[in-house]
N, C-alpha and C positions, 0 to 999 in steps of 0.2 A: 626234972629241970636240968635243963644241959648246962655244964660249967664253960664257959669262954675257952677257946682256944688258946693254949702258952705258946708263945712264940719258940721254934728252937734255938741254941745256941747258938746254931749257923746263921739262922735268920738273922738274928738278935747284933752277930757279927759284922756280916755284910752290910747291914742298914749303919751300922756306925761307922764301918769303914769307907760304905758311900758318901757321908757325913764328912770325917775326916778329911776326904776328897772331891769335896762340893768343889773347885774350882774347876780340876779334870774333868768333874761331871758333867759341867758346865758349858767348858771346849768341847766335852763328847760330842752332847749336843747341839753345839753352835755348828760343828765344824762337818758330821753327819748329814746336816741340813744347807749346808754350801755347795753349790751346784759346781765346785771345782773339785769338789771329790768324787771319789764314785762310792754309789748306795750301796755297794757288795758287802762295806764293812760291816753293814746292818745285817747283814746275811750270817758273818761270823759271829756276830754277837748272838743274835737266835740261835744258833746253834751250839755255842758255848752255855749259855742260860736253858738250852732245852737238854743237854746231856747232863748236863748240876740236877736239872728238877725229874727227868727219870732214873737219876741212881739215887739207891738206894742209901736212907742213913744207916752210916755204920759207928762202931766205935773208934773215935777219932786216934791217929797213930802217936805215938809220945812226945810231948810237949809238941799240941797242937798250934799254940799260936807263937812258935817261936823265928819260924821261915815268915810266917806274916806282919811281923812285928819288926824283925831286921825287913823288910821291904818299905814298909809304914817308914821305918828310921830313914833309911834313901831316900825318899819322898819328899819327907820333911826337912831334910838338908838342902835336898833340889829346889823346896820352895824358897828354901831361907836364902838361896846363893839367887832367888830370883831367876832361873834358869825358865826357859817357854813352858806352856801346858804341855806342848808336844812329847819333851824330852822328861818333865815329871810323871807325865800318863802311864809309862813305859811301867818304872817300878809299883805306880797305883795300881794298875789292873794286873802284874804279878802277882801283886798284892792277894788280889781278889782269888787269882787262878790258882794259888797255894793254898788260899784260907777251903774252897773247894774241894781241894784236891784232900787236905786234911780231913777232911767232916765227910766227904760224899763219896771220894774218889779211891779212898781206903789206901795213898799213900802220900809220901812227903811233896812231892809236888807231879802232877799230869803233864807229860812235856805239849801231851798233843792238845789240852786243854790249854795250857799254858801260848802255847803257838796260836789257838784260833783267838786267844785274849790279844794277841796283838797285830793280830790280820784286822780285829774288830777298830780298832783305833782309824780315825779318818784322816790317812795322812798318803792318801793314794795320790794327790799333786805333787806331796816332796820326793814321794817314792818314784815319778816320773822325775824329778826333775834332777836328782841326784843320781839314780840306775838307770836313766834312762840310757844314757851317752854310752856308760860304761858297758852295759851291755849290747848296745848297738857293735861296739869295738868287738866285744869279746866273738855276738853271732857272725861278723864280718870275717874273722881269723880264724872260724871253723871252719863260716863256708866257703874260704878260699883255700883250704887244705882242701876241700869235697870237690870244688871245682876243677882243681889243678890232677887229681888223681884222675878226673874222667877227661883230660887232657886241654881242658880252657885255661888259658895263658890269663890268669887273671891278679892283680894285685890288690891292696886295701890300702887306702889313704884314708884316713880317719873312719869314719861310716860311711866311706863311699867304696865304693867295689868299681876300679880301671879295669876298663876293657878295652883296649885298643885307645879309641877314640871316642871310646862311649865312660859316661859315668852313670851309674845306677847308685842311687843313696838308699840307704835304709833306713828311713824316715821314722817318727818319733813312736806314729802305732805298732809299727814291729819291731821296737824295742824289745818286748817281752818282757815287760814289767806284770801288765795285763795277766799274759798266760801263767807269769811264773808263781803272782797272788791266786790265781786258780789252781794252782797248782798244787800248791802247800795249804788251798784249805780243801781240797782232796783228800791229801794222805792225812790231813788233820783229824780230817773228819772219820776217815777210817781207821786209822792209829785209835783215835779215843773208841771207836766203837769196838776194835777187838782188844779193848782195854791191854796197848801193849805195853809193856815197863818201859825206864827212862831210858837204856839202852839199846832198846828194839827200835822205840818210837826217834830215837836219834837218828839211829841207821836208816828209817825211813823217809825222815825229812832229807837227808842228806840224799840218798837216793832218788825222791822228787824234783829235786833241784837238779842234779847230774840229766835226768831225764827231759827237763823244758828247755834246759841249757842246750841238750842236744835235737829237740825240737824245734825249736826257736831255730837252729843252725840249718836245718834242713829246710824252715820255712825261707830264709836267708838264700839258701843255695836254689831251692825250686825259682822262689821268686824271678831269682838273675837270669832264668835261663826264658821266661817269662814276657820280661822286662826289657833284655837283651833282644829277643824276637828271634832265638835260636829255635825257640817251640812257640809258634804264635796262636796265644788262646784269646778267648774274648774277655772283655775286662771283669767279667763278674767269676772267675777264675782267682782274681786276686783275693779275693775272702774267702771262696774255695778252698784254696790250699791253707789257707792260717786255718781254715777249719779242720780238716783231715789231719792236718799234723794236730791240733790241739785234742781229736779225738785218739791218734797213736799212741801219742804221750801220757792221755788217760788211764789207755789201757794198761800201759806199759807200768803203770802207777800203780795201781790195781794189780796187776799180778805180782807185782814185788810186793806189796803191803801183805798180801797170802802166804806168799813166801817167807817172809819175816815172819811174822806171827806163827807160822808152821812150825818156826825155828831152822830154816834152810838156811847154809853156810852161806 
């Protein structure tokens, strides 16, 4: 006769810490399911909860719930000060990414697990609506450094790129909000899978981001020259190029995370 399955202590964990977190779980929910966000988050979440469920249990690292217990503490401050789900979510699903990282992940906390815990969150409308601007500014003041060195007299007023007598905007979809979320669940995705420590896996996100940023910049500068009618292509050209650059920048992603993990300077 077979005896019933015991729950593990991780198991046993999570379900209460889910518990503990029924309201975030709630907005997880709610807000996953709003057509103003994008489904991608769902993407990280699968892929956070499928790297937990094929590694391995190990013996948890010393004083396993004491990082998940100061998160749990923030939480519950956040709830008490009544702060949104959005901005208590943050520390609940730390929460999660630590208690993980302790039980399955064999250390104190997964940064790259940690990172796709909060790609998973459905907050890709505030995430436009707060970076979107600022990044439009930043790819505009690349690619008027790129344009200005292959000699177009060009300047940048807010996210608009002057040209003469022409104004070309960089409109809200080539923000690079979009690529820069695919970007970072990239190297996320690859950082946890060559299980790299807290410090590699830093250097990696940090190099993702250096990378879209400078992607983004060239989509930016290709664009003008597009848009301008310096090089007149037909309009299916403009998705074209967001595409090509967001496959450079892949790769470019991709060979730094090798790198890293190689342990190359």
């Amino acid at each position: 006769m077979k005896l019933p399955l015991t729950p593990s202590p991780f198991a046993l964990l999570t379900i209460a810490t889910g518990i503990a977190c029924w309201p975030v779980l709630d907005w997880f929910i709610k807000g996953s399911m709003d057509a103003s966000n994008d489904s991608a988050s769902l993407l990280a979440a699968a892929t956070a909860a499928l790297l937990v469920w094929r590694s391995p249990a190990t013996t948890p690292v010393r004083w396993p719930l004491a990082l998940p217990a100061l998160l749990l503490a923030a939480y519950g401050v956040a709830t008490a000060m009544g702060v949104p789900p959005a901005i208590g979510a943050v520390p609940a699903a730390a929460a999660l990414a630590a208690l993980a990282s302790a039980y399955r992940r064999a250390c104190r906390l997964d940064v790259a697990l940690l990172a796709l815990s909060m790609l998973a969150l459905p907050l890709a409308a505030s995430l436009q609506f707060y970076l979107g601007y600022p990044m439009r500014v930043v790819a505009g003041t690349v690619s008027v450094a790129l344009l200005r060195m292959g000699g177009v007299g060009v300047v940048r007023d807010g996210a608009t790129l002057v040209w003469g007598t022409q104004l070309i905007s960089i409109d809200a979809p080539c923000s690079g909000v979009k690529m820069l979320w695919a970007g970072l669940y990239l190297v996320c995705a690859l950082a946890a899978g060559q299980r790299l420590n807290m410090s590699r896996a830093i250097v990696a996100l940090a190099w993702s981001c250096i990378v879209i940023v400078a992607a983004n910049a060239m989509r930016a500068c290709a664009l003008f020259y597009t848009e301008s009618g310096l090089i007149p292509l037909p309009a299916a050209a403009h998705e074209g190029i967001g595409v090509v650059c967001f496959v450079a920048a892949a790769l470019t992603i991709f060979g730094g995370v090798r790198l890293i993990a190689r342990g190359a300077p």
